[in-house]
VOKEDREN-155096 format. One record per residue (C-alpha): residue number from 1; x, y, z. Coordinates in Angstrom, 2 decimals, padded with zeros to 5 digits. Each point is the difference from the previous one (the first is absolute). Layout:
N
   num        xx        yy        zz
   NUM         X         Y         Z
...
//
This chain:
269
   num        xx        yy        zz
     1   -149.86    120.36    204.00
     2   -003.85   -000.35   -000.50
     3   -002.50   -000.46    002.67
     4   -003.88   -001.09   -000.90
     5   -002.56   -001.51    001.78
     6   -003.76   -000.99   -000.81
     7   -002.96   -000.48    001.52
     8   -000.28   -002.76    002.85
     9   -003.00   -001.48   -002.12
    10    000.80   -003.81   -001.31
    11   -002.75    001.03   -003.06
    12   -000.67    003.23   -001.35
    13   -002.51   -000.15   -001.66
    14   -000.87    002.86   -002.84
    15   -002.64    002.19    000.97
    16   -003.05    001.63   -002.50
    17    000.34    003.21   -001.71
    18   -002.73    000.11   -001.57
    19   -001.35    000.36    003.62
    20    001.75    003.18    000.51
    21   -001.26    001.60   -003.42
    22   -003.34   -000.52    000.63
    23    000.12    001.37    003.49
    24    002.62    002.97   -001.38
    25   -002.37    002.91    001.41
    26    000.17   -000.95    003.57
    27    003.31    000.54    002.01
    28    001.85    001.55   -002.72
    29    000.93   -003.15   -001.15
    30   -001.16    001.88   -003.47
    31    000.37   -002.37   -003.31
    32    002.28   -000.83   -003.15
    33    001.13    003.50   -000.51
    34    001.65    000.36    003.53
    35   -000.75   -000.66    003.52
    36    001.24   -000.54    003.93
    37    001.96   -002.66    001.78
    38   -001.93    000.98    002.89
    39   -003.28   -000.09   -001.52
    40    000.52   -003.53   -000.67
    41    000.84   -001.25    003.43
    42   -002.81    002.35    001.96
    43   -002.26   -001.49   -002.58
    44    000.76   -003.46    000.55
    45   -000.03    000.54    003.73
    46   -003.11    002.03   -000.45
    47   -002.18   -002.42   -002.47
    48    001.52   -003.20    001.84
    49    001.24   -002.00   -002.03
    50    002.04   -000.26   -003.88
    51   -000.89   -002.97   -001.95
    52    002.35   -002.07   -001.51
    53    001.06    001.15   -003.78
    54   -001.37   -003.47   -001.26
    55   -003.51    001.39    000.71
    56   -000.17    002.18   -003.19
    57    002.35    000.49   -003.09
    58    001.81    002.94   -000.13
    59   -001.45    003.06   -001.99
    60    001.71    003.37    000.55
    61   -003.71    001.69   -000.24
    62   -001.39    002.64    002.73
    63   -003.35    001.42   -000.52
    64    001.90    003.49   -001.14
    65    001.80   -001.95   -003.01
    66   -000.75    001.35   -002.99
    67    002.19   -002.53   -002.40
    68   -000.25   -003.17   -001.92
    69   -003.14   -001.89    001.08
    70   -000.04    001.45    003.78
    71   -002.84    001.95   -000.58
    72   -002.28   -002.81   -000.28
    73    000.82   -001.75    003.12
    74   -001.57   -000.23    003.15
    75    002.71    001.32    002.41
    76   -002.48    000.09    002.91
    77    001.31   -001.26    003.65
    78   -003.09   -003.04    000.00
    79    000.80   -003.52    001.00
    80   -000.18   -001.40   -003.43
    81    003.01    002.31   -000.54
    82    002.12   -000.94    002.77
    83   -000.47   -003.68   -000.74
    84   -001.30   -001.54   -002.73
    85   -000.39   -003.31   -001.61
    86   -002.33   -000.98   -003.13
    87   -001.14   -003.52   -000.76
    88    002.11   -001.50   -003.39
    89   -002.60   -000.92   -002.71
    90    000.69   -000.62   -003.91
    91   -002.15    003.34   -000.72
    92    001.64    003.50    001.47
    93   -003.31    001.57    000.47
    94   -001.37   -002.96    001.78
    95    002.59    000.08    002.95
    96   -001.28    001.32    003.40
    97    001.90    002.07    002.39
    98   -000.04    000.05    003.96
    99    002.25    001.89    002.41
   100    001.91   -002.01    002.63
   101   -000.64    001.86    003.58
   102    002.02    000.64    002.71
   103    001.12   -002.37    001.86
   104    000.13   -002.32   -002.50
   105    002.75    001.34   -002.12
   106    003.42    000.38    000.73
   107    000.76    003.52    001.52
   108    002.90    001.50    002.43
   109   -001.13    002.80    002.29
   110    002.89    003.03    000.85
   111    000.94    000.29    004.13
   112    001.72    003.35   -000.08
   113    001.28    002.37   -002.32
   114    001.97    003.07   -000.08
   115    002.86    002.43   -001.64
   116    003.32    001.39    000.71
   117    000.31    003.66   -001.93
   118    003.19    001.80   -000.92
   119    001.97    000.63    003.44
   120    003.48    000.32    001.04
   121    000.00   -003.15    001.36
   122   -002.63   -001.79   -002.71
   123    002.97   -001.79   -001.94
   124    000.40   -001.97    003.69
   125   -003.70   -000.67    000.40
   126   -000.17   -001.47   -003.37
   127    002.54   -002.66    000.43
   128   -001.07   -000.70    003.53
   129   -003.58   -000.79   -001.25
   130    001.26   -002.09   -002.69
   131    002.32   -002.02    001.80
   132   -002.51   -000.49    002.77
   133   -003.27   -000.73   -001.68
   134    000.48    000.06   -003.92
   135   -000.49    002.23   -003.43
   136   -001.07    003.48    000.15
   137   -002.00    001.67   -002.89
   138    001.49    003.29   -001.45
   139   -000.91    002.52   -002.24
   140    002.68    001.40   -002.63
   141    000.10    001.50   -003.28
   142   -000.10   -002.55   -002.53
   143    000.70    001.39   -003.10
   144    003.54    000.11    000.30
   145   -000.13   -003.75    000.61
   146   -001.11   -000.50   -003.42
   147    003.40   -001.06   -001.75
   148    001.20   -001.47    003.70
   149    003.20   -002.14   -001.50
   150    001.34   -000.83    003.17
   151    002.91    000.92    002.99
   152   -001.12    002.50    002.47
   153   -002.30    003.52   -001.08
   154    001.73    002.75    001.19
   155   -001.76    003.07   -001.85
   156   -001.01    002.49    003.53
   157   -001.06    002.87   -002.48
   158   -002.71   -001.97   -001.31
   159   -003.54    001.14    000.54
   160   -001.45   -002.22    003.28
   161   -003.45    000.88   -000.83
   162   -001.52   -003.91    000.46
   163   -002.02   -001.80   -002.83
   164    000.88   -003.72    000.88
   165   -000.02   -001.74    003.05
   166    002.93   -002.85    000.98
   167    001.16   -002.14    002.72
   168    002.92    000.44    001.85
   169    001.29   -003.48    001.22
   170    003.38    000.44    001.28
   171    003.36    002.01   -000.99
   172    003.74   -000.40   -000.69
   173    002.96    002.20   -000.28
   174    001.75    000.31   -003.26
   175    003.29   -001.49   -000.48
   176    001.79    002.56   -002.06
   177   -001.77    003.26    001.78
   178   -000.37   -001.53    003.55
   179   -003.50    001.82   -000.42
   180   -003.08   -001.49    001.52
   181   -002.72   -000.78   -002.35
   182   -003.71   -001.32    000.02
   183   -000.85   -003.36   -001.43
   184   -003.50    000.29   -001.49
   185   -002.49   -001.92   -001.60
   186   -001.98    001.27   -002.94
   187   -003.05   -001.19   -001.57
   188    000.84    000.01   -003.74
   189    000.85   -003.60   -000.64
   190    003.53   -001.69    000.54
   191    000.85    000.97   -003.32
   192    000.56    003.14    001.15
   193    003.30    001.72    002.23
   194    001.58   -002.57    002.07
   195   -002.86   -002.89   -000.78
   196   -002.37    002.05    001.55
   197    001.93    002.11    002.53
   198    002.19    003.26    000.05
   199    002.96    001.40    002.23
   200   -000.74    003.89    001.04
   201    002.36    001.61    002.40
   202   -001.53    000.94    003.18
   203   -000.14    002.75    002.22
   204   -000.33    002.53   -002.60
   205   -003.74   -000.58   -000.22
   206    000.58   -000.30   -003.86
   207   -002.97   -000.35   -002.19
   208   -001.52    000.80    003.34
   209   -000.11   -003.82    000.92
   210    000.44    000.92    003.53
   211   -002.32    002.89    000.20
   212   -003.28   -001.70    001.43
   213    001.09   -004.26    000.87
   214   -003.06   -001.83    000.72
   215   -000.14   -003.39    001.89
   216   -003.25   -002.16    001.12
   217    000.07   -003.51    001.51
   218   -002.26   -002.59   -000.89
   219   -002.86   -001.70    002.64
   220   -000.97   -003.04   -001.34
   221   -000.03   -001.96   -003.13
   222   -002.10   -003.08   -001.60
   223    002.28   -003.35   -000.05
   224   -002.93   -002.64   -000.15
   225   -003.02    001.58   -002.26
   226   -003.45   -001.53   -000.24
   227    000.10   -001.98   -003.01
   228   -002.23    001.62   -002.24
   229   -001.82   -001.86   -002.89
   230    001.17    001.47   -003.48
   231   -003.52    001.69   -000.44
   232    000.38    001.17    003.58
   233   -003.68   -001.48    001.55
   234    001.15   -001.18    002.84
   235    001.91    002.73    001.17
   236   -002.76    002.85    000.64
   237   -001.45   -001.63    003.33
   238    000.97   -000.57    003.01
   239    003.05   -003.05    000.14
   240    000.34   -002.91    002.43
   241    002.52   -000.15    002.29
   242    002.34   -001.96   -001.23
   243   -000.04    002.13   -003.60
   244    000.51    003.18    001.37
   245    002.93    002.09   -001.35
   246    003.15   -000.21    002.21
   247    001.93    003.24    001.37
   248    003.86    000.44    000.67
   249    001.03    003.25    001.75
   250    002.71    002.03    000.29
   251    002.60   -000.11    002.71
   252    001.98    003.68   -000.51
   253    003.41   -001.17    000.19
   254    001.07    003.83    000.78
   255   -001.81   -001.45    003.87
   256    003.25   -003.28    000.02
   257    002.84    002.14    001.60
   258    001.91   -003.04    000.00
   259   -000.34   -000.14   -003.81
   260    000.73    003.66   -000.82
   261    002.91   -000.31    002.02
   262    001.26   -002.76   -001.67
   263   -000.62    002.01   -003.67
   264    001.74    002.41    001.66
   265    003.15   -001.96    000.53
   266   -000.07   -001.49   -003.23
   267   -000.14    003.96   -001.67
   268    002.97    000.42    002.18
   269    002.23   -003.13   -001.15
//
């Protein structure tokens, strides 16, 4: 028996890191040696918006990175490092670089956020947020994931001090223990565990997955963008009508009684 769910978003789109990094020493979102679910979302929520991941390439720099060729980047929060795009000429040192402003690049904004800590009645709350409005972020201990092979982790003397942060998106019960487990999505390639995933029995706050759950719901999210020019000219002044970017938003599903009941039957059958 396995019960998921995902987010009631027809596109997800993938969000910038690089964002977060820069901005590490606000919110405790910190940088690439560790941080906070929670930092992220107040941030977003805080700053306004996240831009798309598109906007920059990924480079797992923060201004305290002291490896590799960190050192000698500019990790600084400024537009041009939000959002960038350079003009394509035959000679690299000839090309000329522009940031792409808000609202002219893709972006989603965060409505509310919030976390469930370790209760007597948190294992509930868990699967009544994910069945009702989606994935929940949770921090565990990741280093006993490592050499992951498969089935369902069971270990409840392992340390649950948390390193790594996951997503829980729905559980099961085990057909040889009858045991409940997690179902929960990594972010070390599909190459790894079950293409991605991993099983961890629940309830026993193993790894210490289910010590602090955090959960945030999105506001609104660019489906039409302004159609920006590849050296990005056009895009830093104020847009027409009729090429302004286009918004969806989010309708929380946890509000449809008619549809949780009817997940609710279904669980049930």
């Amino acid at each position: 028996m396995i019960r998921t769910t995902c987010l009631h978003i027809l596109h997800v789109p993938s969000f910038l890191p690089s964002f977060f990094l820069e901005l590490y020493h606000y919110y405790f979102v910190y940088s690439c040696h560790g941080g906070s679910a929670t930092g992220t979302y107040e941030f977003i929520k805080t700053f306004g918006y996240v831009a798309y991941d598109t906007c920059q390439p990924y480079l797992a720099c923060s201004s305290d990175s002291t490896l590799g060729f960190c050192p000698h980047l500019d990790t600084t929060c400024t537009p041009e490092n939000i959002c960038r795009t350079c003009d394509m000429k035959y000679l690299l040192f000839d090309n000329e670089c522009r940031a792409i402003v808000a609202p002219n690049i893709p972006n989603a904004t965060v409505a509310e956020y919030g976390n469930i800590r370790l209760n007597d009645d948190s294992v509930h709350q868990i699967k009544a947020e994910v069945l009702a409005r989606g994935p929940v972020a949770a921090g565990v201990n990741g280093q006993p994931l490592h050499e992951y092979h498969g089935g369902v982790y069971t270990n409840a003397t392992a340390d649950k001090h948390n390193t790594h942060i996951v997503s829980i998106v729905g559980w099961g019960v085990d057909n040889t223990s009858k045991n409940e487990y997690w179902i929960v999505r990594n972010s070390w390639g599909e190459y790894w565990g079950r293409k991605g995933f991993f099983h961890i029995q629940l309830g026993e706050n193993i790894l210490g997955i289910e010590h602090e759950i955090v959960w945030a719901t999105p506001g609104t999210w660019t489906e039409h963008n302004v159609p920006c020019h590849e050296d990005g000219k056009n895009c830093n002044s104020p847009q027409p009508q009729q090429r302004q970017a286009r918004y969806s938003s989010y309708l929380d599903p946890s509000q449809d009684l008619a549809q949780v009941q009817a997940r609710l039957r279904l669980r049930r059958q």
